[in-house]
Every structure is written in C-alpha cells, then in structure tokens.
C-alpha positions as CSV (number, residue, x, y, z in Angstrom):
1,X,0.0,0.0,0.0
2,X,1.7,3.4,-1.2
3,X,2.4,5.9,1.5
4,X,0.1,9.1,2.3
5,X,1.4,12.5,1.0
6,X,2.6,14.5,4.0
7,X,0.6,17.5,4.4
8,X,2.7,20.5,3.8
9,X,2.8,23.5,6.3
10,X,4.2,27.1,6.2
11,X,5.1,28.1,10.3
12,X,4.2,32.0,10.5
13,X,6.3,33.5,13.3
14,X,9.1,30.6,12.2
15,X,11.8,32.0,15.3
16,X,9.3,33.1,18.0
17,X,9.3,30.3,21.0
18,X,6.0,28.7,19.7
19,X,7.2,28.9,15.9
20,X,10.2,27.2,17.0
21,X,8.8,24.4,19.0
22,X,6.2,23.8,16.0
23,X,8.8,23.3,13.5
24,X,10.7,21.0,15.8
25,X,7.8,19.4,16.2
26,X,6.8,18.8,11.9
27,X,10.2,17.7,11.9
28,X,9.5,14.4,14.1
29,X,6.3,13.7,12.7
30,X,6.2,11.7,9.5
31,X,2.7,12.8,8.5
32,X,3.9,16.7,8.5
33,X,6.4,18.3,6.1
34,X,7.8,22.1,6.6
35,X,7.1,23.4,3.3
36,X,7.6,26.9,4.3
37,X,8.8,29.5,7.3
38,X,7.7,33.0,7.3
39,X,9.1,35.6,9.6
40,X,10.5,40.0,9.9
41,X,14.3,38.9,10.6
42,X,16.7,35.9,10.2
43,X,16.2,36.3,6.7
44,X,17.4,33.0,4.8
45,X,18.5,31.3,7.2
46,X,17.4,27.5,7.5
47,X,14.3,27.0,9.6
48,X,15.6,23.5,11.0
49,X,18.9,25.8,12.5
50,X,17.1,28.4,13.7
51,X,14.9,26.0,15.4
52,X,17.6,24.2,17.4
53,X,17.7,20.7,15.1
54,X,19.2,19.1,11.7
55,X,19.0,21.7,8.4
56,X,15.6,21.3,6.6
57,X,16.2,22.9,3.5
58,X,13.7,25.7,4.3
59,X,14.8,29.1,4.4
60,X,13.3,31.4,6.5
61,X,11.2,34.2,4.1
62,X,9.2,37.7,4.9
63,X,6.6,37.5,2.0
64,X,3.6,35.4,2.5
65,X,2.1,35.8,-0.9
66,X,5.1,34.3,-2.3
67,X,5.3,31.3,-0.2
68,X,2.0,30.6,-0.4
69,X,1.9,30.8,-4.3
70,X,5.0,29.0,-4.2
71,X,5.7,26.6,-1.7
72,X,1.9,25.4,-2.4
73,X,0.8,24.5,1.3
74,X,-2.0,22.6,2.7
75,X,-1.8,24.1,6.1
76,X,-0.5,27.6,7.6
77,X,0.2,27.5,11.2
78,X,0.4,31.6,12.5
79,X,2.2,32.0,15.7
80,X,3.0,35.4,15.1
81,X,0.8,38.7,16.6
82,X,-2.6,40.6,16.7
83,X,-1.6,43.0,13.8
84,X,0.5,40.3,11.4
85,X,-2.0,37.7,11.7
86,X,-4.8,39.0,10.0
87,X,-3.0,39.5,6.6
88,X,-0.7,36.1,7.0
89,X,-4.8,34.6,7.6
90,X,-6.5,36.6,4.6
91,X,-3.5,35.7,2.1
92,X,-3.7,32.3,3.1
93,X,-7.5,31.7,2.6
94,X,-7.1,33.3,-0.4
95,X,-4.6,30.8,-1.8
96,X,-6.6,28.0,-0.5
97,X,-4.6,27.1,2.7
98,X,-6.1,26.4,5.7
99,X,-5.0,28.4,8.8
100,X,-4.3,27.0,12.1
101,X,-3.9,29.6,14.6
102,X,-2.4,30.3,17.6
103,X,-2.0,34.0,17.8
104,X,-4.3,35.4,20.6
105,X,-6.2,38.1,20.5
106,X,-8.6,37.9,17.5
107,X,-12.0,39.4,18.0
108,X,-15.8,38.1,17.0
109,X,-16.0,39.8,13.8
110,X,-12.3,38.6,12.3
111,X,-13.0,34.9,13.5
112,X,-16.4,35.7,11.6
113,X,-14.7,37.2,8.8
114,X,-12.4,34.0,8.5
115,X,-15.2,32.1,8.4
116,X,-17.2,33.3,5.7
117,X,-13.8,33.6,4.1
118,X,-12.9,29.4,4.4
119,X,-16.6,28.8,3.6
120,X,-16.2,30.7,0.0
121,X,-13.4,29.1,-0.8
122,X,-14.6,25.5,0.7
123,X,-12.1,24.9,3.5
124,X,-11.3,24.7,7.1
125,X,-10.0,27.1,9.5
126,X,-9.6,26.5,13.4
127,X,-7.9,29.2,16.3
128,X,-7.6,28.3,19.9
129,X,-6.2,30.1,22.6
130,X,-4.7,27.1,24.3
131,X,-3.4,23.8,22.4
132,X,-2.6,22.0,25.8
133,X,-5.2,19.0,26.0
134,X,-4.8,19.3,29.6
135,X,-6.2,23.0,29.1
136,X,-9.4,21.0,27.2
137,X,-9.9,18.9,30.1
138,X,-9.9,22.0,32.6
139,X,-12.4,24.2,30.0
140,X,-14.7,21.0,30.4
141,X,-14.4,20.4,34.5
142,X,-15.2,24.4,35.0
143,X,-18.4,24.5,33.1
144,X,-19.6,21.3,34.9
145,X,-18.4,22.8,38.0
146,X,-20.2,26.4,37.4
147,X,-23.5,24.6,37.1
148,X,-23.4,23.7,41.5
149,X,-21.0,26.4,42.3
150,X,-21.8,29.9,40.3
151,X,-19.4,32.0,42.2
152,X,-16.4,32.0,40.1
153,X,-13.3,33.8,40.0
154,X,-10.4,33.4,37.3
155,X,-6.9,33.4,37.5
156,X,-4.2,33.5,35.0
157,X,-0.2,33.7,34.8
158,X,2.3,34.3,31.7
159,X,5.7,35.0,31.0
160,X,6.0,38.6,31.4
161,X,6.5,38.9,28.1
162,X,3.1,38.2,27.0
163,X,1.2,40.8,25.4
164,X,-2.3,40.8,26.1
165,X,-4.1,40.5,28.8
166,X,-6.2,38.6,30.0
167,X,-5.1,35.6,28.1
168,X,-7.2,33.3,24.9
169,X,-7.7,31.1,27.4
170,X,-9.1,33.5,30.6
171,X,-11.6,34.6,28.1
172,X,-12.8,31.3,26.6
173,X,-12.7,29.8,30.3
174,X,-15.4,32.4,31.2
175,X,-17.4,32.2,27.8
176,X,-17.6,28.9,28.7
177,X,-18.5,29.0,32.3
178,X,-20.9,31.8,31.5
179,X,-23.0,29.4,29.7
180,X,-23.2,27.1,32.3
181,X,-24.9,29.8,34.7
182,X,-26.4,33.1,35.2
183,X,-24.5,36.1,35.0
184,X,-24.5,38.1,38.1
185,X,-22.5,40.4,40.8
186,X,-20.0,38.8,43.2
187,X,-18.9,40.0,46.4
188,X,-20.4,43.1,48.9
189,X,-22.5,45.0,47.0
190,X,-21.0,48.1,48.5
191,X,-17.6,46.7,47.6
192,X,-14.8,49.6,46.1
193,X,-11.4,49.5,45.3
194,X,-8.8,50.8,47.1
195,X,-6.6,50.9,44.0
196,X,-8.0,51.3,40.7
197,X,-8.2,46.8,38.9
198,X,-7.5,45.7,42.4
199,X,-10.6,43.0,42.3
200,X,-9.2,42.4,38.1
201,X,-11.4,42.4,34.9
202,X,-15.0,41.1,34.9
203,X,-16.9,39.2,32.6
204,X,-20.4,38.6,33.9
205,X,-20.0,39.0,37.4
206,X,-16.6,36.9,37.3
207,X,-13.2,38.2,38.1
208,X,-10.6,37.6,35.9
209,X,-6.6,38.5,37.1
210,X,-3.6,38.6,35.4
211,X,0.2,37.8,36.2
212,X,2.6,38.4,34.5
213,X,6.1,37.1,35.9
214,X,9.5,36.0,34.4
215,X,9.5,31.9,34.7
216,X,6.0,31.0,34.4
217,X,4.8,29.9,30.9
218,X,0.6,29.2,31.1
219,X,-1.2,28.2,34.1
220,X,-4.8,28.5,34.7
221,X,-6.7,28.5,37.9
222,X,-10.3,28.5,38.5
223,X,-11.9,29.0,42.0
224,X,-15.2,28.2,42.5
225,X,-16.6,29.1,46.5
226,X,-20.1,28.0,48.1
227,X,-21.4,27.7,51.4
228,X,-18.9,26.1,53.4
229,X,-16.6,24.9,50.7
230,X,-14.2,25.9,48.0
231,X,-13.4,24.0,44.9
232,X,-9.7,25.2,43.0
233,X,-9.5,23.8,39.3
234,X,-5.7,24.4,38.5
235,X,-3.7,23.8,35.0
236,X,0.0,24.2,34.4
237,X,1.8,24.2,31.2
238,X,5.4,23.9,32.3
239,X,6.8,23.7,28.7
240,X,6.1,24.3,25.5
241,X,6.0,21.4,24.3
242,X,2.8,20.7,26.2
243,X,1.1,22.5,23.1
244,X,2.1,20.9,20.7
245,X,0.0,17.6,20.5
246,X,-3.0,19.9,20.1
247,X,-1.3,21.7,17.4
248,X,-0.7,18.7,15.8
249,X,-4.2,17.1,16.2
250,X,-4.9,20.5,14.6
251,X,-2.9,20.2,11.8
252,X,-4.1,17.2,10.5
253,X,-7.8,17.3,11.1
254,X,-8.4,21.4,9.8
255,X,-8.5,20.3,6.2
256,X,-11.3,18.0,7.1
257,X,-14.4,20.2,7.6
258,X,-15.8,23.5,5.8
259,X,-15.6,26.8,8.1
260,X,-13.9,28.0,10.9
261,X,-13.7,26.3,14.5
262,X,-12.9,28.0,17.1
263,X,-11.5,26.0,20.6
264,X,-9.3,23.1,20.7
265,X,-12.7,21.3,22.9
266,X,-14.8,21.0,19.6
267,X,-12.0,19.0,18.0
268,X,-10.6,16.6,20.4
269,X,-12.8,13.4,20.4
C-alpha cells in the first residue's frame, strides 16, 4: 500500500518560542512536512537551525504571498501577533490554505470574517487560545463545576513577556462557564477598590486576574466558592511542548471540515 502525502505547512512567526517548537515538532512527525517558514528577521536562514535541530532545506522568508503561491501548502500555522496575523490569515484563505492559529487576541468579527472567508473558498480554519489537551480537560471540568457552584473567579499567569491581557484562554474559560450559569455580581454589593483593577477584569459577574512574571509559561486556575466549601481547578503548562500535540491534532484534522472552529474542545474526540 503506497504511502500518504505528508501535508505540507508554512510556520508564520518561524523563530518566536512557539514557531520554534512547532517546526521542531513537523520535523518528528512523518505525516507533516515544513514546506515553508515565514518571519521580519533571520532572513534565509534554515528554519531546522534556527529551530535548534538538523538543516531542513527551508529558508526562513518575509513574503507570505510568495510562499504561499510558491511553496503550495495545505496548512499555515500563524504563531506570530494581533496585527500580522490577520493578513498572513487573509493571504492564506485566499490561496486556498487552511489556517491553524495560535495567535491570541482575534475578536468576533475577524473569526467571523475567516469564516465566511474558508466557507467561500470551501475549506477549514480553526484558532484556539490554548493547544494543551490538559487545558481541554480543565475548560470541560469548569463549566460542569459552574453549574453547582456559580461563584467563580479566574486566575491566569504568563511570561512577562506576553502581550495581552487577559489571556485566549481567561476569556474562553469564562465564555464557557458563563454558559453554564447566570450572570451576576459577586462580592459586597457596596464593595470599592482601594486601588484602581484591584478586584481584576470582569466578565459577567466573574473576576478575571492577570500575572505576568519571568518563569512562568501558562497556568490556569479556576476557584469556585459556596457555602462552606471551596473548589480550586488548576492547569500548568510547564513547557512548550505541552502544546504541541494539540497543534498537531490541529494540523491534521483542519482540512477535514468547511468553516472555521474556534476552541481546541470541539476538535478533540
């Protein structure tokens, strides 16, 4: 029986951490081939170098048009920013590759826009704030959790390098746990601040901090109190490479559907 073709992928943001540990990661996986690396400096140097293993014969470029018309990809995987992502996404549909994205901080209307954008040209998208499976499984416990204990506060911490704030996964943590109860105010209702974000950002009645530290990578806590009891739901990515099964699983299921998916949950089985 004759081999599959190895689906072929461009890494946006080629020498960032992530872009690095994704292209060390195509590089041990025989179903994935690095077609293409796209990145602002480095120029031409080999992507396999620059990510710490053997050459790979892929040097890294600054023009996505090009690589995309010429390297002919199946899959782009953007871990770059907020403001590069959108055109490395938009050239990309429009050349008939499917993003895979790991960039935070898209809003409603650009993940609609992708959408309707991978629809017309009948192919799959997906984003997610978080490609730790681990992540999935807290997501899951914290909306089954918010349905007996609605009071709910949020708790995330980052390299201090990190731009935004709070993170992907702060936000979809509360989407989620949002839908598994009602939205309302927490705490005294005469309660003030001392100093101005002391009690953090809120998203329907939750509180959502930030930390932002040298020597952390991702963690996620959720804390859930009732009468009597408190419940702490806690995830730590200490690596990296914690993402990048889900970035794989990504990878070779996004040419699979029509649209866009949003949320690493609504593809793992």
């Amino acid at each position: 029986m004759a081999e599959s073709t190895p689906i072929r992928v461009v890494v946006a943001g080629a020498k960032g951490r992530m872009g690095r540990e994704v292209i060390r990661m195509i590089a041990q996986t025989s179903d994935l081939a690095l077609v293409g690396a796209i990145d602002v400096s480095r120029l031409g140097e080999d992507a396999g170098v620059v990510a710490g293993v053997a050459p790979l014969g892929v040097p890294l470029e600054d023009d996505p048009q090009y690589v995309f018309s010429t390297r002919k990809p199946d899959v782009l995987v953007d871990f770059t920013n907020p403001q590069a992502v959108i055109r490395n996404v938009d050239i990309a549909i429009a050349n008939g590759v499917s993003p895979v994205i790991g960039t935070t901080g898209l809003t409603n209307d650009e993940i609609q826009r992708f959408d309707h954008a991978c629809r017309q040209q009948g192919i799959g998208g997906f984003a997610c704030p978080n490609f730790s499976l681990g992540a999935v499984l807290l997501m899951r416990f914290a909306q089954q959790a918010a349905r007996y204990l609605p009071d709910v506060e949020i708790i995330e911490m980052h390299h201090d390098q990190k731009r935004d704030a709070p993170s992907g996964t702060a936000l979809r943590l509360a989407e989620l746990i949002a839908e598994a109860r009602q939205p309302h105010l927490q705490g005294h209702p005469d309660a003030f601040e001392k100093l101005d974000g002391a009690r953090g950002a809120t998203y329907e009645g939750m509180h959502i901090h930030s930390v932002r530290l040298p020597g952390y990578v991702a963690h996620h806590e959720v804390l859930f109190g009732g009468h009597g009891q408190v419940l702490s739901l806690r995830h730590d990515s200490l690596s990296r490479e914690d993402f990048m099964p889900g970035v794989r699983l990504a990878i070779q299921k996004v040419r699979s559907w029509i649209g866009f998916v949003y949320g690493l949950e609504n593809i793992v089985d």
